[in-house]
Backbone bond lengths (Angstrom), bond angles and torsions (degrees), N, CA, C in turn:
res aa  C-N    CA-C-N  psi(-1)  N-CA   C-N-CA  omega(-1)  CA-C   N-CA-C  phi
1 X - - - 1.426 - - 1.520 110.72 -
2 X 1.502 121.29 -32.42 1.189 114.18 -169.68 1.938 96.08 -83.52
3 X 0.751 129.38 -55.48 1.774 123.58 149.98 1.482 109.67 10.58
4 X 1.410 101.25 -84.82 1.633 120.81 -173.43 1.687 93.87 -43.32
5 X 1.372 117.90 -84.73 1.345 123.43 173.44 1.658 130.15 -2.01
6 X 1.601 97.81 -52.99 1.291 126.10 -178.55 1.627 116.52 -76.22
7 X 1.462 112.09 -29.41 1.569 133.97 177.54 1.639 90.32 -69.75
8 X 1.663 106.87 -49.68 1.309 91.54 -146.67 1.759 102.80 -72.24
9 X 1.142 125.38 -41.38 1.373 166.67 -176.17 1.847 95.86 -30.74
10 X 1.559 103.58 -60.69 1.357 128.18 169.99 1.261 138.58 -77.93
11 X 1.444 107.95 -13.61 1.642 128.06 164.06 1.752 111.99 -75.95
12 X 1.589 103.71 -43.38 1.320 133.63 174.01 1.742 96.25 -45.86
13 X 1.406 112.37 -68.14 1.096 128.63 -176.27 1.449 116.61 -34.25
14 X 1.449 102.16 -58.30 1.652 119.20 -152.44 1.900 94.01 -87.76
15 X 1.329 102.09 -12.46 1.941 105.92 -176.58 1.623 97.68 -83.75
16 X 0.830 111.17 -1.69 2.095 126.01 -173.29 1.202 96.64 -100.25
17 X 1.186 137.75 -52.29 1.365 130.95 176.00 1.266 126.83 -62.41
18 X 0.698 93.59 -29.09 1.618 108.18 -170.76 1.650 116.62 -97.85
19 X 1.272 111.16 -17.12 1.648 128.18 146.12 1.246 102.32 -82.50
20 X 1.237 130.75 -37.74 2.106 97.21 165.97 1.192 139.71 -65.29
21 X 1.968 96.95 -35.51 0.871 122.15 175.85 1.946 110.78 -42.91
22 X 1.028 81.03 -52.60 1.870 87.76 -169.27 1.612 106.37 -71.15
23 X 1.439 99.81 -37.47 1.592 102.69 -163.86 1.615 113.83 -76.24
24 X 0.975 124.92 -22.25 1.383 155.07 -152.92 1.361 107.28 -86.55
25 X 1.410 128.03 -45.15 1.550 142.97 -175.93 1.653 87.57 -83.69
26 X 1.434 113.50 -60.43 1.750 105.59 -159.67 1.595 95.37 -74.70
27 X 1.517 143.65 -12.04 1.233 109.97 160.62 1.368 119.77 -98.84
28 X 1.324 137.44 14.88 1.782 150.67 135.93 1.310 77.06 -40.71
29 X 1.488 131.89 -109.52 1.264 164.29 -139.25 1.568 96.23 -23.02
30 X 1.369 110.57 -67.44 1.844 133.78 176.55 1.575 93.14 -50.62
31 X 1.370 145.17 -53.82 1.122 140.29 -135.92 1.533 88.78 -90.03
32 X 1.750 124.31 -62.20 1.090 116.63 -168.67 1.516 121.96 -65.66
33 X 1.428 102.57 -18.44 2.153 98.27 172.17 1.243 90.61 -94.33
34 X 1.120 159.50 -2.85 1.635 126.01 144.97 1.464 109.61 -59.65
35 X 1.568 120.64 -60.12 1.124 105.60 -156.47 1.731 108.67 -76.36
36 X 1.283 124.73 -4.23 1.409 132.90 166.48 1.817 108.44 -62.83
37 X 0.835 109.61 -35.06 1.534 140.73 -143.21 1.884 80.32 -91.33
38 X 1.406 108.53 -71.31 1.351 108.51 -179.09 1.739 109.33 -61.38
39 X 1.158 96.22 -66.52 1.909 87.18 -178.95 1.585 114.60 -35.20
40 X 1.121 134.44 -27.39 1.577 130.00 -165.01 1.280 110.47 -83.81
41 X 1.786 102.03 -51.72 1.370 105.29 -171.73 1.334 115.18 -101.17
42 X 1.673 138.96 -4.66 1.676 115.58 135.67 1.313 126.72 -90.15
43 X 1.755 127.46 37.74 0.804 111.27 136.39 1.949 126.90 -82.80
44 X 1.127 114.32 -6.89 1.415 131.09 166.56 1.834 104.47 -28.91
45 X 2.149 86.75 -70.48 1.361 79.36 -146.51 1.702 102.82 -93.76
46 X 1.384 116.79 21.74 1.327 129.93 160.07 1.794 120.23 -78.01
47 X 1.633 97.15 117.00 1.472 107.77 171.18 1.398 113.87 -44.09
48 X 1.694 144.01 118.37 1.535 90.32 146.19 1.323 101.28 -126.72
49 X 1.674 129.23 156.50 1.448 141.43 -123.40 1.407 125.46 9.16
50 X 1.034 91.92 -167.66 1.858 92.20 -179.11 1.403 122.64 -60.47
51 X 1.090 112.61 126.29 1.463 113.52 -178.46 1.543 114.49 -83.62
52 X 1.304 109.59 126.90 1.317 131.26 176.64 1.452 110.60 -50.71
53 X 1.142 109.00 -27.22 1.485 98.20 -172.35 1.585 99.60 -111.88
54 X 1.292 160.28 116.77 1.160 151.99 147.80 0.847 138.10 -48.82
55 X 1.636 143.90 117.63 1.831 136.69 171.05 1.254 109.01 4.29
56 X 1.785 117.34 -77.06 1.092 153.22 -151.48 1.677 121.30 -98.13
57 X 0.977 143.65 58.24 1.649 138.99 -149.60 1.807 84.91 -84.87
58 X 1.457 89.36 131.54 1.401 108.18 -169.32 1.593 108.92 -91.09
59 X 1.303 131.22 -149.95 1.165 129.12 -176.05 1.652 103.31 -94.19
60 X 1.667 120.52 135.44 1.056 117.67 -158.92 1.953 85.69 -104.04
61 X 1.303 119.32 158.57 1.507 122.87 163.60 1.510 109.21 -147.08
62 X 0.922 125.09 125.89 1.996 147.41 -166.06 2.118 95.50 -99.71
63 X 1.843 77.85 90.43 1.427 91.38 -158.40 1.968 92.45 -70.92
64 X 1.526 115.11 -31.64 1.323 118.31 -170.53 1.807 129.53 137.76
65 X 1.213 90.21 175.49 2.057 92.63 -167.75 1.989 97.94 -81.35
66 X 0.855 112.24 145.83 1.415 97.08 168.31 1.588 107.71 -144.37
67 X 0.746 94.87 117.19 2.156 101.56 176.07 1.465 117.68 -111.73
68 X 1.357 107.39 126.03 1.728 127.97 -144.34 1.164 102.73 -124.76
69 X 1.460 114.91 140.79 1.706 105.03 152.82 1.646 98.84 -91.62
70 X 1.028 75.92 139.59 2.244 89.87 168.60 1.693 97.31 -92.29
71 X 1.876 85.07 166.87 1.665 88.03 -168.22 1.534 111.60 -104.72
72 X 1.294 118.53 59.32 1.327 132.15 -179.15 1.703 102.50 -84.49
73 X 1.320 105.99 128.32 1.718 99.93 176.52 1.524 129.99 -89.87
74 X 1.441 114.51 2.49 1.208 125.97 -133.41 1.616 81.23 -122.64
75 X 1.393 104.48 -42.90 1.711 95.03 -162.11 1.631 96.80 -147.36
76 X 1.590 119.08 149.24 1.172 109.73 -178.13 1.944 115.07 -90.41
77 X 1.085 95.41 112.31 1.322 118.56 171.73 1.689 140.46 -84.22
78 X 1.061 106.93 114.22 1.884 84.57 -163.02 1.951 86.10 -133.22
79 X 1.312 100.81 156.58 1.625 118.72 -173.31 1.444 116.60 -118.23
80 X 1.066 142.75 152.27 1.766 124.89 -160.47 1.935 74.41 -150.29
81 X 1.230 103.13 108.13 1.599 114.37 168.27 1.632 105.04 -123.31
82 X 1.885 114.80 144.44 0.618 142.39 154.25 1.578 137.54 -76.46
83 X 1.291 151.15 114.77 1.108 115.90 -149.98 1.851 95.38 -155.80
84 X 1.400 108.87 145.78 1.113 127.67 -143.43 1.823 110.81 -137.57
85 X 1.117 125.99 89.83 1.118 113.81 -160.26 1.458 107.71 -95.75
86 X 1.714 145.10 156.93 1.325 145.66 133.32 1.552 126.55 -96.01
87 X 1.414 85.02 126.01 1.741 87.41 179.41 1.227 102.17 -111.91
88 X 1.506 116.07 -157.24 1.537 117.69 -148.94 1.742 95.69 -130.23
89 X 1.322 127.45 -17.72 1.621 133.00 -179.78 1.356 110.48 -161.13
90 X 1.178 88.11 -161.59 1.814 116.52 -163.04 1.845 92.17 -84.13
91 X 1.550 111.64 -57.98 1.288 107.07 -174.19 1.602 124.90 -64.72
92 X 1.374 123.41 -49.04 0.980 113.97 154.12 1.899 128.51 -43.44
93 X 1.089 116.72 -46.30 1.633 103.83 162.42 1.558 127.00 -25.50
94 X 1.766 104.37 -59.74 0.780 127.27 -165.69 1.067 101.60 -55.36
95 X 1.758 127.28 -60.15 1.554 128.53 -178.17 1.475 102.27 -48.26
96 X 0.930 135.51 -52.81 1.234 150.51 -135.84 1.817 93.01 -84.48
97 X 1.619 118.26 -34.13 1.342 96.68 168.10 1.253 112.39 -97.39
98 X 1.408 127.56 13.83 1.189 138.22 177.01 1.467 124.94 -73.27
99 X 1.483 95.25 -36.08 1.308 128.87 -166.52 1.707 104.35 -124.57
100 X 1.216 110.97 17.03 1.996 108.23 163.27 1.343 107.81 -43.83
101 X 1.141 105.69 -86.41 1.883 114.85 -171.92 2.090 105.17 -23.36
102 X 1.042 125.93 -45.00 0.980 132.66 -140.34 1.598 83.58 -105.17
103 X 1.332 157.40 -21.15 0.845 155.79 -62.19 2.049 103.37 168.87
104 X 1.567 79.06 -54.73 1.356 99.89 177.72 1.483 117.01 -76.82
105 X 1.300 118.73 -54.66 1.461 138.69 165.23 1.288 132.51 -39.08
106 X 1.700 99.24 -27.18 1.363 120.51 -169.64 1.477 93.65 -90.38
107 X 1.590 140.16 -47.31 0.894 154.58 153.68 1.371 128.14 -32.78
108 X 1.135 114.22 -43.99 2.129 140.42 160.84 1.680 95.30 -57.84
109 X 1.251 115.76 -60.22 1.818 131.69 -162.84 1.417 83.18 -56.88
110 X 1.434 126.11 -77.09 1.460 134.68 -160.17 1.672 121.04 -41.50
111 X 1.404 91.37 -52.77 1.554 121.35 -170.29 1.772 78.68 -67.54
112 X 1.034 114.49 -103.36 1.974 115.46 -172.24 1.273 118.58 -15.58
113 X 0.955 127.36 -7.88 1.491 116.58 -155.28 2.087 102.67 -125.18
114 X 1.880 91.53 10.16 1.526 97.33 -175.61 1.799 111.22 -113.26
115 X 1.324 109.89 -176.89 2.053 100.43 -176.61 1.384 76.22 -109.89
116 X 1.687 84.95 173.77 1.907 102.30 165.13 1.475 96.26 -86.97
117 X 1.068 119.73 -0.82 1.795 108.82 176.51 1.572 100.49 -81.32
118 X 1.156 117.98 -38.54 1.648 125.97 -172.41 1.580 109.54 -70.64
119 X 1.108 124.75 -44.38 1.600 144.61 -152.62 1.999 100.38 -85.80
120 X 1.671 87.75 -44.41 1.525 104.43 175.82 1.683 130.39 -45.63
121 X 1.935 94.74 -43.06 1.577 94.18 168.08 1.731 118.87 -85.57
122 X 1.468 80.53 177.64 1.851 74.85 163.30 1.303 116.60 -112.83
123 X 1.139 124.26 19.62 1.891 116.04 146.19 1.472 103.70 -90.03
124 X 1.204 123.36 -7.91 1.729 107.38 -179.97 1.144 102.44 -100.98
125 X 1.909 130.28 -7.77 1.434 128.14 158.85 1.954 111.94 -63.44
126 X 1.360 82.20 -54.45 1.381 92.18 165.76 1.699 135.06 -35.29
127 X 1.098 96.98 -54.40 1.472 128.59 168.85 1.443 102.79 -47.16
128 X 1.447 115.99 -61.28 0.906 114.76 -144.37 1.668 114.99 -103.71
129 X 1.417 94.51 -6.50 2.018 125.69 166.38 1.943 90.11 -64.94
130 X 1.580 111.80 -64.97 1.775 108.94 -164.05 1.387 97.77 -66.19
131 X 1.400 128.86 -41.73 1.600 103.99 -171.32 1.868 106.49 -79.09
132 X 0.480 97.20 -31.53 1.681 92.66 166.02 1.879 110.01 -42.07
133 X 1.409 95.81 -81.64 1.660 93.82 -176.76 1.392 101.01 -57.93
134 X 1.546 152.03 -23.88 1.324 128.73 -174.81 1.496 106.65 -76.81
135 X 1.402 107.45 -29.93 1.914 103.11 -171.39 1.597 96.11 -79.63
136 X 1.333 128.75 -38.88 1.526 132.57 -163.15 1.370 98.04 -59.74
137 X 1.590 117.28 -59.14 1.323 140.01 178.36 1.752 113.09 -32.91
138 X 1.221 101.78 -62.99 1.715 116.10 170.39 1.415 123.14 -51.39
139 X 1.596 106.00 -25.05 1.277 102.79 157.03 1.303 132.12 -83.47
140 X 1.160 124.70 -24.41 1.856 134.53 -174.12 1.312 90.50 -99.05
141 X 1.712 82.24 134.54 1.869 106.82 171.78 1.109 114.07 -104.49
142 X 1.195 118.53 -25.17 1.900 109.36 173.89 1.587 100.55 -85.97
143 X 1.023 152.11 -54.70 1.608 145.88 -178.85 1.135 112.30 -144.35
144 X 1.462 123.19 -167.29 0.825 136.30 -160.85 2.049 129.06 -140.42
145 X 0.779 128.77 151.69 1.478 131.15 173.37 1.764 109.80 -47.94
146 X 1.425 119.86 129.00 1.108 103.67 172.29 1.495 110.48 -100.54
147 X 1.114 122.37 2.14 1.615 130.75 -171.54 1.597 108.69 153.98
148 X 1.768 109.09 146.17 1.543 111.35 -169.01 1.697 83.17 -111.89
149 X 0.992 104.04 164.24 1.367 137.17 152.96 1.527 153.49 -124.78
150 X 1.255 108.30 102.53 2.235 116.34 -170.86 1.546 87.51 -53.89
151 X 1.294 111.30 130.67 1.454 102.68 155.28 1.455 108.53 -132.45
152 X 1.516 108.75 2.65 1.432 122.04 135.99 1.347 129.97 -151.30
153 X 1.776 122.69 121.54 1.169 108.85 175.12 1.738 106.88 -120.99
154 X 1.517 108.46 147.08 1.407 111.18 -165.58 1.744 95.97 -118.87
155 X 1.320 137.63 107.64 1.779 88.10 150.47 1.285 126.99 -122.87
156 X 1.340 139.68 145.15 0.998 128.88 -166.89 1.636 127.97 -129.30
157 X 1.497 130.73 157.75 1.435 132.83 -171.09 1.333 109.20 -91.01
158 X 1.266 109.23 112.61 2.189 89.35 158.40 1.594 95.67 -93.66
């Protein structure tokens, strides 16, 4: 009798396994399409870097055409950029046409002082979008640039 007991005891046993067995894969299964499920759809409403487009689009000003020699030694190179600034108000504008000439030059200095190998990518556009607003920036005392904009860049070889 204690036999039987022991059969039964161990049948019990082996009927447990075999309900994990099964149960165990189909709740992996449940676990990984939730968390698939989550990874896809909050990356949606996650920023990532700065967004090009802002809440708020500030005051736009069409600073002008500018045509450059670049500082390539080998060959004469010149760049024809368009350029588009956003500020943040009324007062800053104001500096900002206060301070064109000064403004502009700084922009000529910047632009000249780059290759068409540099200008060519877009981390050296990039590059060359942040040092813009940091030198522009250093000049205005009431505010500041919130972002420039190419709204044309050309460059070309003779």
């Amino acid at each position: 009798m204690a036999e039987e007991e022991k059969e039964v005891v161990e049948g019990k046993k082996g009927g447990s396994k075999k309900k994990l067995l099964i149960i165990l894969p189909f709740l992996l299964l449940i676990a990984a399409g939730g968390g698939g499920y989550f990874f896809v759809f909050s990356k949606k409403d996650k920023k990532e870097g700065p967004s090009p487009l802002p809440s708020q689009v500030g005051i736009m000003i069409d600073i002008g055409t500018f045509t450059v020699n670049l500082a390539d030694r080998d060959v004469d190179t010149y760049a024809r950029v368009s350029i588009t600034m956003e500020i943040s108000d009324q007062k800053v504008r104001q500096e900002v046409e206060k301070r064109l000439p000064i403004i502009k030059d700084v922009i000529i200095d910047v632009l000249s002082s780059k290759t068409s190998s540099y200008v060519k990518t877009p981390e050296g556009r990039e590059n060359l979008r942040l040092e813009l607003i940091k030198r522009i920036n250093n000049i205005l005392i009431e505010g500041g640039v919130r972002n420039i904009y190419f709204t044309e860049f050309v460059v070309q070889t003779t």
